[in-house]
Residue frames as qw, qx, qy, qz and C-alpha x, y, z in Angstrom:
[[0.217, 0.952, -0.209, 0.061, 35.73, 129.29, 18.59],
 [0.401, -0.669, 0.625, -0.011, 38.42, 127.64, 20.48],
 [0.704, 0.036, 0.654, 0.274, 38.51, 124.49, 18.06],
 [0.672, 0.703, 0.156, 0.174, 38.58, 126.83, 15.28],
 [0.066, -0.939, 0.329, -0.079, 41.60, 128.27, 16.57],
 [0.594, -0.347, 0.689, 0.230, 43.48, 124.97, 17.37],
 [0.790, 0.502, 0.276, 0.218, 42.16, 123.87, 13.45],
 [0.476, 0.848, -0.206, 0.113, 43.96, 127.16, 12.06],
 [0.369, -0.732, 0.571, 0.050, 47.43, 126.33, 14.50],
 [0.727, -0.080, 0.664, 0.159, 47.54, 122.69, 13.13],
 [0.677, 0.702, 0.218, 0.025, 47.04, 123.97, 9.54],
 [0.496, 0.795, -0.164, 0.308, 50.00, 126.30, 9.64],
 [0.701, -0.634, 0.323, 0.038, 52.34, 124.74, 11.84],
 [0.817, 0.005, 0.405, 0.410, 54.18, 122.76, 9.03],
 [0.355, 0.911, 0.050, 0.205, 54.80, 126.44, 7.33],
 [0.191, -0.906, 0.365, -0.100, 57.05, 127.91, 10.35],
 [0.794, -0.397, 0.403, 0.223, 59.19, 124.45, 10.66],
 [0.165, -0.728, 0.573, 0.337, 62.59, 124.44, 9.07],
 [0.204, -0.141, 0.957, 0.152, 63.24, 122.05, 6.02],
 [0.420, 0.444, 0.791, 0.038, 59.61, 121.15, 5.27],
 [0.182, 0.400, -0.376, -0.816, 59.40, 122.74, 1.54],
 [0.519, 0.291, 0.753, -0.281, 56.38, 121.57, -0.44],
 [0.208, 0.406, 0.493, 0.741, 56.07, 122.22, -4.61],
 [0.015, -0.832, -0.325, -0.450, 52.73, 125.07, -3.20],
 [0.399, -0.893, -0.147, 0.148, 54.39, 126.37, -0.39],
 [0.459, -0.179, 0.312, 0.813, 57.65, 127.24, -2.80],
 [0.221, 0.431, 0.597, 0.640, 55.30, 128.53, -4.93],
 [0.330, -0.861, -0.377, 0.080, 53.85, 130.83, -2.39],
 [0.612, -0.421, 0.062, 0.667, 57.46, 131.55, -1.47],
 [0.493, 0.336, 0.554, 0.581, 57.62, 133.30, -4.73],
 [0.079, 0.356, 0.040, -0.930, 57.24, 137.62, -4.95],
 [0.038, 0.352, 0.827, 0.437, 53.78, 138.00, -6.45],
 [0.196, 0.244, 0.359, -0.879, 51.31, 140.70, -6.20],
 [0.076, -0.318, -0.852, -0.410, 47.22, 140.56, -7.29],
 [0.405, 0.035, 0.185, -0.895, 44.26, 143.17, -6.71],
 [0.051, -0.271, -0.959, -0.060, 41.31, 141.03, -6.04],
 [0.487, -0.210, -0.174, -0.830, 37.30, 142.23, -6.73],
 [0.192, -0.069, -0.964, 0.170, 34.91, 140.38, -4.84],
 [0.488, -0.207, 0.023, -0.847, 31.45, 139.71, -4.45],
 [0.111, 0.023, -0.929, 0.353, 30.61, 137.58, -1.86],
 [0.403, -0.482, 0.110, -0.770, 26.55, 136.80, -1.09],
 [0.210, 0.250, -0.799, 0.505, 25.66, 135.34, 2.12],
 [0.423, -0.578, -0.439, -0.542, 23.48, 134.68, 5.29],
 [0.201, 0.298, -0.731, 0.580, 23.52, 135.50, 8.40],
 [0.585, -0.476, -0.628, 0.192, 22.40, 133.73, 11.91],
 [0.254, -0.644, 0.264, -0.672, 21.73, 136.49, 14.64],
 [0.430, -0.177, -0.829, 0.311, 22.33, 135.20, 17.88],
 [0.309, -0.009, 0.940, -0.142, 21.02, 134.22, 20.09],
 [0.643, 0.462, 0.315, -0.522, 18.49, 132.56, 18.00],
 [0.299, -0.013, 0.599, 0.743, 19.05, 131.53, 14.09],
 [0.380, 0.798, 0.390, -0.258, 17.27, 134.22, 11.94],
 [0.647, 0.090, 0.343, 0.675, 18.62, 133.95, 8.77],
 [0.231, 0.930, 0.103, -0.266, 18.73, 137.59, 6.87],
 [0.824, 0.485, 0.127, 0.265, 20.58, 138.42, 3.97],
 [0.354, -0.771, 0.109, 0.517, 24.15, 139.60, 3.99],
 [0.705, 0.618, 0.261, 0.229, 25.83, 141.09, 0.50],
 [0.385, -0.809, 0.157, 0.414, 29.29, 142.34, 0.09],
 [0.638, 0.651, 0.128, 0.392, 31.28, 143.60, -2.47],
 [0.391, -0.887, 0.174, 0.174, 34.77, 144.97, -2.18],
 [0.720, 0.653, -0.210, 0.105, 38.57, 145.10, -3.40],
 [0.626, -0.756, 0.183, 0.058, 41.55, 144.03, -2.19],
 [0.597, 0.759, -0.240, 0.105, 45.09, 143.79, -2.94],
 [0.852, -0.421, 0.054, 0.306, 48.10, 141.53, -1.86],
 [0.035, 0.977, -0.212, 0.007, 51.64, 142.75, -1.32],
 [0.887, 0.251, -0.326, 0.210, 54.28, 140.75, -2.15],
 [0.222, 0.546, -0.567, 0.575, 56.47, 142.36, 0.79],
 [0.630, -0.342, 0.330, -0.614, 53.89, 141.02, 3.23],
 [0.843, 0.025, -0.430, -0.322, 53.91, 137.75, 2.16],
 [0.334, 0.238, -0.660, 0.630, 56.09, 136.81, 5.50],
 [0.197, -0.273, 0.362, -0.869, 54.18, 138.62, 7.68],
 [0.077, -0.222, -0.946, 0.225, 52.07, 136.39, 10.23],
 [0.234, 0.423, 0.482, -0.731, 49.13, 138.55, 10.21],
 [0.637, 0.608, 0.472, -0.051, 48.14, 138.92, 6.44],
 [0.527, -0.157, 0.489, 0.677, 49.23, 139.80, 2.98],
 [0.176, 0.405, 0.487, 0.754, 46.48, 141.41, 1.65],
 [0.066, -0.265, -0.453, 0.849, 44.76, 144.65, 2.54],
 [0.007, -0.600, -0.716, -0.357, 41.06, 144.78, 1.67],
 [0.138, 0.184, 0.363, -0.903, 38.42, 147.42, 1.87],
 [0.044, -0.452, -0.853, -0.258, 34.63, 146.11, 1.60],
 [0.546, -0.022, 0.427, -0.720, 30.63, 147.57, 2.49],
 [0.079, -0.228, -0.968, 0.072, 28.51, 145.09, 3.21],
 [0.490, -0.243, -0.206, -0.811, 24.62, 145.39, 3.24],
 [0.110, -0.166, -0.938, 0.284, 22.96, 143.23, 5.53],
 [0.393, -0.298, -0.131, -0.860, 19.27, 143.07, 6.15],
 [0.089, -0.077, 0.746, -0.655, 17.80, 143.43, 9.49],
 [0.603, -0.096, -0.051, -0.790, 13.96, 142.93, 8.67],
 [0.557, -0.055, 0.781, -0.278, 11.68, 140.41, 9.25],
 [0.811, 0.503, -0.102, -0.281, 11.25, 139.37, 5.48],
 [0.833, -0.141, 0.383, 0.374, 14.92, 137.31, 5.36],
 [0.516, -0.082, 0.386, 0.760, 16.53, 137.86, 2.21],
 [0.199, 0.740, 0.471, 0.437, 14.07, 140.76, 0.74],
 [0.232, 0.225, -0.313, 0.893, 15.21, 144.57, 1.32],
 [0.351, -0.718, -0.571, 0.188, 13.30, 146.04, 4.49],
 [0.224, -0.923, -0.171, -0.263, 13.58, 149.66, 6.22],
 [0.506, -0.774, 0.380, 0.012, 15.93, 147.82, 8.68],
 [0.889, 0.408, -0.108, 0.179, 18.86, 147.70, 7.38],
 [0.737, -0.577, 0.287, 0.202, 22.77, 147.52, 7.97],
 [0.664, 0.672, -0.067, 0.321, 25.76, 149.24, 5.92],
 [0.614, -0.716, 0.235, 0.235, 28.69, 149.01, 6.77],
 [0.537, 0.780, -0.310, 0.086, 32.15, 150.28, 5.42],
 [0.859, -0.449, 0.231, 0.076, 35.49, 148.01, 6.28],
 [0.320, 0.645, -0.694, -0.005, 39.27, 147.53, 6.25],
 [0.706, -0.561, 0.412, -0.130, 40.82, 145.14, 6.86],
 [0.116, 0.629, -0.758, -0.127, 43.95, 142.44, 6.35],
 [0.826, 0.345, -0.348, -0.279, 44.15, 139.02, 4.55],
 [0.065, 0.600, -0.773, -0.195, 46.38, 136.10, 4.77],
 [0.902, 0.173, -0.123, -0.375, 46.33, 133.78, 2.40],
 [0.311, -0.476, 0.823, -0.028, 48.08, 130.34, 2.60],
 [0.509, 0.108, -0.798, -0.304, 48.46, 127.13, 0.55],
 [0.860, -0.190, 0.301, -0.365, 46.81, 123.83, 1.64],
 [0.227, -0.547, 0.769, 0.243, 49.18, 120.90, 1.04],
 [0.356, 0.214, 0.903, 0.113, 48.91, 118.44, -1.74],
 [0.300, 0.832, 0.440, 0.156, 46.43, 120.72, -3.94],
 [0.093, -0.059, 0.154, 0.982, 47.42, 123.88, -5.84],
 [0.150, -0.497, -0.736, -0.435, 43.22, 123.98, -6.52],
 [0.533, -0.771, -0.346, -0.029, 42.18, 124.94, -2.85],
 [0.263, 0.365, -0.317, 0.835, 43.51, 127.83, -0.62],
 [0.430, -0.730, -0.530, 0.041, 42.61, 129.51, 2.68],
 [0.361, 0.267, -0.416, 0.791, 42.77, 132.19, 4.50],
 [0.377, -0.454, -0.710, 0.384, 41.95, 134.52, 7.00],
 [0.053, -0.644, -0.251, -0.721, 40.39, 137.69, 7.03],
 [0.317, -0.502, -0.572, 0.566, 40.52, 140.31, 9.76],
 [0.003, -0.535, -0.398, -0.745, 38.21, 143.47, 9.64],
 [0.221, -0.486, -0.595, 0.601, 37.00, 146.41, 11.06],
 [0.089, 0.291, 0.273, 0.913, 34.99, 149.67, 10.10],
 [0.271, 0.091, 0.259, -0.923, 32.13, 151.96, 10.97],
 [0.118, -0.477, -0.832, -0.258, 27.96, 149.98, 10.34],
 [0.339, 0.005, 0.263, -0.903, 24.75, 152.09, 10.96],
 [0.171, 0.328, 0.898, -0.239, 21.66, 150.83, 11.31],
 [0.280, -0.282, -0.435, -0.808, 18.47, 152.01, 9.24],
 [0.389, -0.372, -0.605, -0.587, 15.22, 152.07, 10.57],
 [0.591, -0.764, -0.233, -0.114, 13.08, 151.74, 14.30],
 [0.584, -0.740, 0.302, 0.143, 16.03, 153.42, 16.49],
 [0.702, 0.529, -0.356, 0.317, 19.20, 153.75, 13.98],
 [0.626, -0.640, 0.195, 0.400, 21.97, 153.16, 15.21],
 [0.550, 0.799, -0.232, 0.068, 24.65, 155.50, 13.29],
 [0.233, 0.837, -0.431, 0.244, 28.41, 155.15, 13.22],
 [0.680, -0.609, 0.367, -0.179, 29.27, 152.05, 15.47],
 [0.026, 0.537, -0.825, -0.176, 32.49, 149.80, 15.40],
 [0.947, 0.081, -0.051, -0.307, 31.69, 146.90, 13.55],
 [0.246, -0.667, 0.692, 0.124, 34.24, 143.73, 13.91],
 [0.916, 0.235, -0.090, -0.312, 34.81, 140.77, 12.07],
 [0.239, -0.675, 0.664, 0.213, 36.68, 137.80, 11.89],
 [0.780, 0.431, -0.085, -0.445, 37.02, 135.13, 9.13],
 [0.499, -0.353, 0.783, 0.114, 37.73, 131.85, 7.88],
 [0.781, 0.492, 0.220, -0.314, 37.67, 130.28, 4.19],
 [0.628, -0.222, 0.639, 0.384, 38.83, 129.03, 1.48],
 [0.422, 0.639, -0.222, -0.604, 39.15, 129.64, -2.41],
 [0.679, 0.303, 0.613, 0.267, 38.93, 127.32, -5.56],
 [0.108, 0.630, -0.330, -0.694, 40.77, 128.68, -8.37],
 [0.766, 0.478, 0.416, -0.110, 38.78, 127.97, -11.11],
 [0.781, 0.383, 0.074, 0.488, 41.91, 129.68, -13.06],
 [0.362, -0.103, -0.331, 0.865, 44.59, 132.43, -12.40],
 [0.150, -0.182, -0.084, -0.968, 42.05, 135.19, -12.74],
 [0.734, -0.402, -0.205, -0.508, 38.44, 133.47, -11.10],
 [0.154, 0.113, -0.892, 0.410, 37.81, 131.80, -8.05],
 [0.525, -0.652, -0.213, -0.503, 35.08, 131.24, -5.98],
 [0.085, 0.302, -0.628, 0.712, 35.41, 131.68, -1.73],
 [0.624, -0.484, -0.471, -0.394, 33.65, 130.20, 1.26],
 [0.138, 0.344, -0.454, 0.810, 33.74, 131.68, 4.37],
 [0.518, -0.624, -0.580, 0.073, 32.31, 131.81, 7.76],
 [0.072, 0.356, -0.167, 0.917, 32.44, 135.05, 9.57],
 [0.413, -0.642, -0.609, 0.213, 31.75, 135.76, 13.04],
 [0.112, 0.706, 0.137, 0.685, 30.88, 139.37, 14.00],
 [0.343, -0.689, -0.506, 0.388, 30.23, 141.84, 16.59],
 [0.005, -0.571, -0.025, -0.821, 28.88, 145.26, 16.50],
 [0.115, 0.039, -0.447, 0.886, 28.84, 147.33, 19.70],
 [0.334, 0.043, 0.420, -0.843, 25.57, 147.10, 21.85],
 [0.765, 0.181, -0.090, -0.611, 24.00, 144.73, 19.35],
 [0.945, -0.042, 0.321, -0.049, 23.86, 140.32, 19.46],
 [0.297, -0.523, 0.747, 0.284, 27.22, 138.86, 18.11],
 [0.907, 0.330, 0.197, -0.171, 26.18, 136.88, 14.65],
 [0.483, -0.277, 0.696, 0.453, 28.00, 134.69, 12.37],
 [0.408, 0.648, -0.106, -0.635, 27.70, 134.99, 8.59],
 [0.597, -0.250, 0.638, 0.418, 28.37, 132.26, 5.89],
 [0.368, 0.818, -0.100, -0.431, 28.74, 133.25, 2.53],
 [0.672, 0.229, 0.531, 0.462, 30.25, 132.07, -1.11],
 [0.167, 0.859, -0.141, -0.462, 31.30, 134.82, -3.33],
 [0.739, 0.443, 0.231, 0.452, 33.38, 134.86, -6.90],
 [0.381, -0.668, 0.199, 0.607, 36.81, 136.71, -6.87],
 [0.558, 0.752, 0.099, 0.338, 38.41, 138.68, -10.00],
 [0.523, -0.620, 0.230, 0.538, 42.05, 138.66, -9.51],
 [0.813, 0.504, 0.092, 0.278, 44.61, 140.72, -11.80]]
């Protein structure tokens, strides 16, 4: 976690410095707003252990062109996510995992390519659990890292890694490819 945290400092260090203006980070500069669909599927690793199981999200979000400054994020998403807990992997089971999330974007250029982007994705909302012992209503967190290929202004596709944690239950990570519909 701690070398993905120095990666994201070294990535967007040459943003905050004075003077260093790049053709995509003017183009960022630029007021621009864009509601993004997204359906993103995935797998996740429970820890401890790796048992993959299937994670599937689908959700909408929508950048704000007054945020686009703001060190924390520019767009403000709300997803649910399905995730299955069984012991079949990616096939639905009994024990399952729905969960409803906000949470806040920011995207940023990558120098040298208008093709590739990244951002970051913070989230939070409410997951229950289906089946032996639900668990209903607990805080689910998330935090995220990825990039996008814009296949043109309106498609992309995203790849992400997401590390979780829901209250009282193992901490997994999630990694996932999805296809965006911006307009």
């Amino acid at each position: 976690m701690r070398a993905l945290f120095y990666l994201l400092v070294a990535m967007l260090i040459p943003c905050f410095l004075p003077g260093q203006t790049t053709p995509a980070l003017a183009a960022e500069a630029a007021p621009s707003t864009s509601t993004d669909v997204f359906v993103m599927l995935g797998s996740d690793f429970d820890r401890p252990g790796v048992l993959p199981r299937a994670n599937l999200n689908i959700g909408i979000g929508h950048t704000f062109a007054f945020l686009k400054k703001d060190p924390i994020g520019d767009e403000l998403t709300f997803a649910y996510t399905y995730e299955n807990a069984g012991t079949h992997g990616f096939f639905h089971t009994p024990m399952g995992e729905h969960s409803e999330q906000v949470g806040v974007m920011k995207n940023f250029n990558i120098p040298k390519t208008t093709v590739i982007s990244g951002y970051t994705w913070l989230q939070t909302g409410i997951t229950s659990y289906t089946g032996i012992g639900p668990l209903q209503n607990h805080l689910d967190t998330g935090v995220s890292l990825g990039a996008i290929v814009h296949l043109s202004f309106h498609n992309s596709i995203w790849l992400q890694e997401t590390y979780s944690k829901v209250v009282t239950v193992p901490w997994y990570t999630t990694s996932s490819v999805g296809y965006t519909y911006s307009f």
